[in-house]
C-alpha atoms as an extended CHARMM CRD file, in Angstrom:
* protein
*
       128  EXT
         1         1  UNK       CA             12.9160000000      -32.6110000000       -3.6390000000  PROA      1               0.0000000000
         2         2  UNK       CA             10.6160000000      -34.8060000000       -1.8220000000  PROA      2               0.0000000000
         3         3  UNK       CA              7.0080000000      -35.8200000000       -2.9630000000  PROA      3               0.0000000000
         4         4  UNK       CA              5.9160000000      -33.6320000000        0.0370000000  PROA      4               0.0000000000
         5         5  UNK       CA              7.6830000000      -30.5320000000       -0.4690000000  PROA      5               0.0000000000
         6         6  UNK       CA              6.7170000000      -30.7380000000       -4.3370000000  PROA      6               0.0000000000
         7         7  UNK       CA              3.2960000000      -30.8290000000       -3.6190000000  PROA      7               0.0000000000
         8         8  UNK       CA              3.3180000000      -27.4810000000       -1.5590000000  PROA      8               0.0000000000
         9         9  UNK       CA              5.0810000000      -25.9040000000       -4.3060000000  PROA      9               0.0000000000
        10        10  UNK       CA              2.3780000000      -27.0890000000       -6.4790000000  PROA      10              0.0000000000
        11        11  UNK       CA             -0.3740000000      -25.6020000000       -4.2090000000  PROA      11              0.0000000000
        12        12  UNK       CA              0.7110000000      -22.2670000000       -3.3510000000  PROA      12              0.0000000000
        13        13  UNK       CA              1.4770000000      -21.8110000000       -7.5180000000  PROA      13              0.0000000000
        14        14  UNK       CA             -2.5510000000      -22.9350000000       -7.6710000000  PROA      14              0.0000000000
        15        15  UNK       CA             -3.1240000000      -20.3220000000       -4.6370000000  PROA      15              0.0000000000
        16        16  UNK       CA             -1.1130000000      -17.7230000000       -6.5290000000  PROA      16              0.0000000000
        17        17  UNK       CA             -3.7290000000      -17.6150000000       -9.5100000000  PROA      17              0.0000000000
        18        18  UNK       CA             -5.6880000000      -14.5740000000       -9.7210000000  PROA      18              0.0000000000
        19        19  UNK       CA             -9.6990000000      -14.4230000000       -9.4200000000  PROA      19              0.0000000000
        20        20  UNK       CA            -11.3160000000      -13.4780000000      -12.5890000000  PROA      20              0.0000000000
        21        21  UNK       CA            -14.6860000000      -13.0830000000      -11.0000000000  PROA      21              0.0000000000
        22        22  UNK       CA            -13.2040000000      -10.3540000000       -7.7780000000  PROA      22              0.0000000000
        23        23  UNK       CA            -15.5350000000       -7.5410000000       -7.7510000000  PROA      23              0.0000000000
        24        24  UNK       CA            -16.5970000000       -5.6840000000       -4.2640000000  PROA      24              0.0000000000
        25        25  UNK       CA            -19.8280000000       -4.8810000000       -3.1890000000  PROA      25              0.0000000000
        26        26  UNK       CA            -20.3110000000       -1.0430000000       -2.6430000000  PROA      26              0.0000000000
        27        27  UNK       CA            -23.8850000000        0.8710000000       -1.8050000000  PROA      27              0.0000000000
        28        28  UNK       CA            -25.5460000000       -2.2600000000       -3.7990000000  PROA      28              0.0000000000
        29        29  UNK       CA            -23.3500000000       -2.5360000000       -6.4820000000  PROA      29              0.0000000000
        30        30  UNK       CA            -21.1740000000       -4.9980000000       -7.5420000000  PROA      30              0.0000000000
        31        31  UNK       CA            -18.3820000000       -3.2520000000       -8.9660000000  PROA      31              0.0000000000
        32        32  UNK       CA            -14.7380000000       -3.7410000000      -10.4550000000  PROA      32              0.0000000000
        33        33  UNK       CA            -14.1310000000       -6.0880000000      -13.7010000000  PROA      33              0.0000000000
        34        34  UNK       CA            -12.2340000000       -9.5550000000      -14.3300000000  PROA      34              0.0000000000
        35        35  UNK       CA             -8.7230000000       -7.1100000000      -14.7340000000  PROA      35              0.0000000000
        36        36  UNK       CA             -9.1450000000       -4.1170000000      -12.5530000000  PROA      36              0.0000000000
        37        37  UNK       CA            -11.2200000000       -2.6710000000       -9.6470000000  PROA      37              0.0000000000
        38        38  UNK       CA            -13.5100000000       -0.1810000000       -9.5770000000  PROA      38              0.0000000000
        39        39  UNK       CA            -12.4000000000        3.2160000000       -9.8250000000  PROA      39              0.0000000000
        40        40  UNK       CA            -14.2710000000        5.1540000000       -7.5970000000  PROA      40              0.0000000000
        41        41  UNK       CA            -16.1380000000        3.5870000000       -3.6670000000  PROA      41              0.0000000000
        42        42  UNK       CA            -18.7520000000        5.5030000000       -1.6330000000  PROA      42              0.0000000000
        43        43  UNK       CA            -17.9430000000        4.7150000000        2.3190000000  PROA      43              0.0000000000
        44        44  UNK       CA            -20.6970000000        6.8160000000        3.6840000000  PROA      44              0.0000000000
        45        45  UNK       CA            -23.4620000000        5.2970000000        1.4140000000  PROA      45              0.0000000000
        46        46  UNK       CA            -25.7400000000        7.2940000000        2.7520000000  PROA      46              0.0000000000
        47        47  UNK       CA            -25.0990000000       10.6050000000        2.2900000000  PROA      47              0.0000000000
        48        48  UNK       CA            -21.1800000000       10.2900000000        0.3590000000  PROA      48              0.0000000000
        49        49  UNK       CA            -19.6240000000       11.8220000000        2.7080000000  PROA      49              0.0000000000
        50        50  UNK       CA            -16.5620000000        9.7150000000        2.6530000000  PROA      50              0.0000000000
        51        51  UNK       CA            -15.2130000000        8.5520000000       -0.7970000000  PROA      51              0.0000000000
        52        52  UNK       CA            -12.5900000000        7.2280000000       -2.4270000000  PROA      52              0.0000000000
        53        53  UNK       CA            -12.0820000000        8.8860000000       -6.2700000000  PROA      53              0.0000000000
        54        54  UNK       CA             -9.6840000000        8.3340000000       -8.6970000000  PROA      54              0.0000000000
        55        55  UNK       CA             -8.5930000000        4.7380000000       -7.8710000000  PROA      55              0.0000000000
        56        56  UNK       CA             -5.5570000000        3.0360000000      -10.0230000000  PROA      56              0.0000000000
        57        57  UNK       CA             -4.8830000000       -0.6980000000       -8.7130000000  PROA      57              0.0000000000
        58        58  UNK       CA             -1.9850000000       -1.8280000000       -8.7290000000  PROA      58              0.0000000000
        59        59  UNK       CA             -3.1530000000       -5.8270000000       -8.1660000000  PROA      59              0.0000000000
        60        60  UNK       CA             -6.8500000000       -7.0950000000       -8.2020000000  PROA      60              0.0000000000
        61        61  UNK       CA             -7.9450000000      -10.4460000000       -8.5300000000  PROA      61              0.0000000000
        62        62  UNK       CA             -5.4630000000      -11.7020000000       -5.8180000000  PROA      62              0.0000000000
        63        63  UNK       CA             -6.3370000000      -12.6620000000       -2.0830000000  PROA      63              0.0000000000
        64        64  UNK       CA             -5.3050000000       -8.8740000000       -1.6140000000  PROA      64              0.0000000000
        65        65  UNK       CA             -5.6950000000       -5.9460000000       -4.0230000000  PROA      65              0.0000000000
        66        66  UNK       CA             -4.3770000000       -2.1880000000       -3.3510000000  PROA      66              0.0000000000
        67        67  UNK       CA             -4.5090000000        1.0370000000       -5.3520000000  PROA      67              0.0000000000
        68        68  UNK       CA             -3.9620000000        4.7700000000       -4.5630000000  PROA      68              0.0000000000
        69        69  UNK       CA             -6.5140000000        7.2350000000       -4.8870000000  PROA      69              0.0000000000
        70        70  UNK       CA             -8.0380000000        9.9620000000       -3.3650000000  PROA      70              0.0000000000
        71        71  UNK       CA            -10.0540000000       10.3790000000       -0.7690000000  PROA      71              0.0000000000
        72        72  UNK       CA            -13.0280000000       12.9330000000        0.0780000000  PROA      72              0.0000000000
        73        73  UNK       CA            -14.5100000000       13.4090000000        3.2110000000  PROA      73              0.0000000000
        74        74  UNK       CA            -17.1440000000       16.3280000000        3.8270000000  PROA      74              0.0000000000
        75        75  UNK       CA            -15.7020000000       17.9690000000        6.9520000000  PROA      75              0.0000000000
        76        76  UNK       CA            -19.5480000000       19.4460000000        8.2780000000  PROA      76              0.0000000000
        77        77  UNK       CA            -17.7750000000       22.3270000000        9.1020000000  PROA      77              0.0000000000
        78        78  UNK       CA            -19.9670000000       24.2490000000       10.2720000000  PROA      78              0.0000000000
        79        79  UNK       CA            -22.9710000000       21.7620000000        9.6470000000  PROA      79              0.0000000000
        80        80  UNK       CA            -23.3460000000       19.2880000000        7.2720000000  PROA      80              0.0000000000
        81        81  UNK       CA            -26.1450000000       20.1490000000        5.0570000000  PROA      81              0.0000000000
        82        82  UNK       CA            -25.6520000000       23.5280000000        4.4810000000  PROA      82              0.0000000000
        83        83  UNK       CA            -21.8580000000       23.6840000000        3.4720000000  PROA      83              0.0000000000
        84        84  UNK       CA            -20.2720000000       21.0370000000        1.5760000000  PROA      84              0.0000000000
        85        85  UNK       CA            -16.4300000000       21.6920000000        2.3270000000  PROA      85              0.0000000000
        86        86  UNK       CA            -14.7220000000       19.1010000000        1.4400000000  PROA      86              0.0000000000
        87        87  UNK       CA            -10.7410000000       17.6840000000        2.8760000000  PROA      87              0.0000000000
        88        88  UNK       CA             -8.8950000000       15.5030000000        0.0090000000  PROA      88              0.0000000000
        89        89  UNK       CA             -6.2000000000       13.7310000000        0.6460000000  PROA      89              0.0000000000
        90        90  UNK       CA             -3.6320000000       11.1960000000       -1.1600000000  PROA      90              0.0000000000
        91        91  UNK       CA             -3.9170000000        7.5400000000       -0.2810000000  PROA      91              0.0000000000
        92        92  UNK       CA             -3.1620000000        4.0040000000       -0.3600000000  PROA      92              0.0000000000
        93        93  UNK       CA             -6.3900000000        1.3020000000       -0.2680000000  PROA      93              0.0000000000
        94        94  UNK       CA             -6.0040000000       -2.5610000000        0.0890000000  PROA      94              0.0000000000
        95        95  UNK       CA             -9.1280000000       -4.8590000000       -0.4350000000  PROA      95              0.0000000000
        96        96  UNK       CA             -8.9260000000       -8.1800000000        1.5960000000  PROA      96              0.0000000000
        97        97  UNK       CA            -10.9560000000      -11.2120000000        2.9960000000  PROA      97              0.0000000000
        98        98  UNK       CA            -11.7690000000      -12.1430000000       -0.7620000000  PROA      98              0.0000000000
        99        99  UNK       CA            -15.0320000000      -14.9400000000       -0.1250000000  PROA      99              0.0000000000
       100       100  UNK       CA            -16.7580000000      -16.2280000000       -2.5060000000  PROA      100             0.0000000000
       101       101  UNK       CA            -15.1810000000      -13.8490000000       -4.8900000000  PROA      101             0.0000000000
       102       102  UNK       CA            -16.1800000000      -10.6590000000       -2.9380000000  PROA      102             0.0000000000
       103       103  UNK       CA            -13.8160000000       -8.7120000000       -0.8620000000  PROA      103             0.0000000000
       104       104  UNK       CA            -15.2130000000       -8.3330000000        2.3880000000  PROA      104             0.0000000000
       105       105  UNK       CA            -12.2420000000       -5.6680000000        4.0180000000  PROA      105             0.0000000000
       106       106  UNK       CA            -11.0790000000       -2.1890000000        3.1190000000  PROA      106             0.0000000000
       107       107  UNK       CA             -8.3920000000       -0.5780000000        4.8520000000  PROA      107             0.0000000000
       108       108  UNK       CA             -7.6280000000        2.8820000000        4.0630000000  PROA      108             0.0000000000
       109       109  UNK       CA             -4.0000000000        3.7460000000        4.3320000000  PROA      109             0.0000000000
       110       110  UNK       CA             -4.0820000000        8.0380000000        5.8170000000  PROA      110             0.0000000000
       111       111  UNK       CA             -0.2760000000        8.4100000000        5.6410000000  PROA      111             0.0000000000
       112       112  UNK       CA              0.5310000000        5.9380000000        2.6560000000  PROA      112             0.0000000000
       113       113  UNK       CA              2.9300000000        4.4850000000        4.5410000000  PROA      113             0.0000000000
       114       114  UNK       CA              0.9710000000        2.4510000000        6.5570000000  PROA      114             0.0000000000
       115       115  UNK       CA              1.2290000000        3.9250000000        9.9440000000  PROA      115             0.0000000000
       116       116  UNK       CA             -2.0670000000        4.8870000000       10.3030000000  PROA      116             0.0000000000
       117       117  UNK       CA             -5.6360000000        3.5530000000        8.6540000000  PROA      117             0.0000000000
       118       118  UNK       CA             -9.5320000000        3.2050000000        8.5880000000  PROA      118             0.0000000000
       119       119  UNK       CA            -10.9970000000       -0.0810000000        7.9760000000  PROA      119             0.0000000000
       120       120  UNK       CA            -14.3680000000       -0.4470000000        6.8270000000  PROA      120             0.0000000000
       121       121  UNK       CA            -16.5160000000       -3.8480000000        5.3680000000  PROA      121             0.0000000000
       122       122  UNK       CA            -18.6060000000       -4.8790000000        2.5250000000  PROA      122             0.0000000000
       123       123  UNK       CA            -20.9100000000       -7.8980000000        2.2940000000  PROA      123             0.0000000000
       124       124  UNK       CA            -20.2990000000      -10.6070000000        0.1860000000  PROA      124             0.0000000000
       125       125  UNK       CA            -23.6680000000      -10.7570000000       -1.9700000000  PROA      125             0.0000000000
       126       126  UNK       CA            -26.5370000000       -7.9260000000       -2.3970000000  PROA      126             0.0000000000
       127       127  UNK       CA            -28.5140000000       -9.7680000000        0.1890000000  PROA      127             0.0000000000
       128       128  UNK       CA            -26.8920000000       -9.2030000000        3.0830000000  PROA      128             0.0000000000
């Protein structure tokens, strides 16, 4: 094995080392923990109208991190103040863009299988 090709086994082991500082920045919050994510995100900060509940990682702390949960979305059928009926379904999440040890990219996986998803951002610190 040449010098060379040692050296980029050596760096992607060093790239392969997990963050123990990953959290993601939800409705000014910094949530998750050194081992797992958080277990619950508000998309819809606002009014909740879209969560995600009931969140089991199965990797955090890596440039990517993806769980299944459940998400909630308040339908506004026929308004949205007066009835709250709410549409749950089963799905996948992956967190990405992981800067300055804040994911900045959620992509929410409708059909699990990755056919179909919603991507939505976070900042990376409670200033922006």
């Amino acid at each position: 094995m040449s010098l060379l090709a040692l050296g980029a086994v050596v760096l992607s082991v060093s790239q392969a080392q997990p963050s123990t500082h990953a959290r993601v920045i939800n409705c000014g919050q910094v949530l998750g923990s050194a081992t797992s994510g958080p277990a619950a995100l508000d998309l819809t900060c606002a009014d909740a109208g879209v969560t995600l509940t009931n969140l089991t990682w199965n990797h955090w702390g890596m440039s990517v991190a993806d769980a299944h949960g459940t998400l909630s979305v308040n339908d506004c059928s026929p308004d949205c103040v007066s009835v709250h009926t709410t549409v749950t379904k089963d799905v996948a999440v992956t967190l990405a863009g992981l800067t300055d040890d804040r994911y900045t990219r959620l992509v929410v996986d409708h059909d699990i299988n990755g056919t179909s998803g919603t991507i939505y951002t976070f900042p990376t610190s409670l200033s922006n």
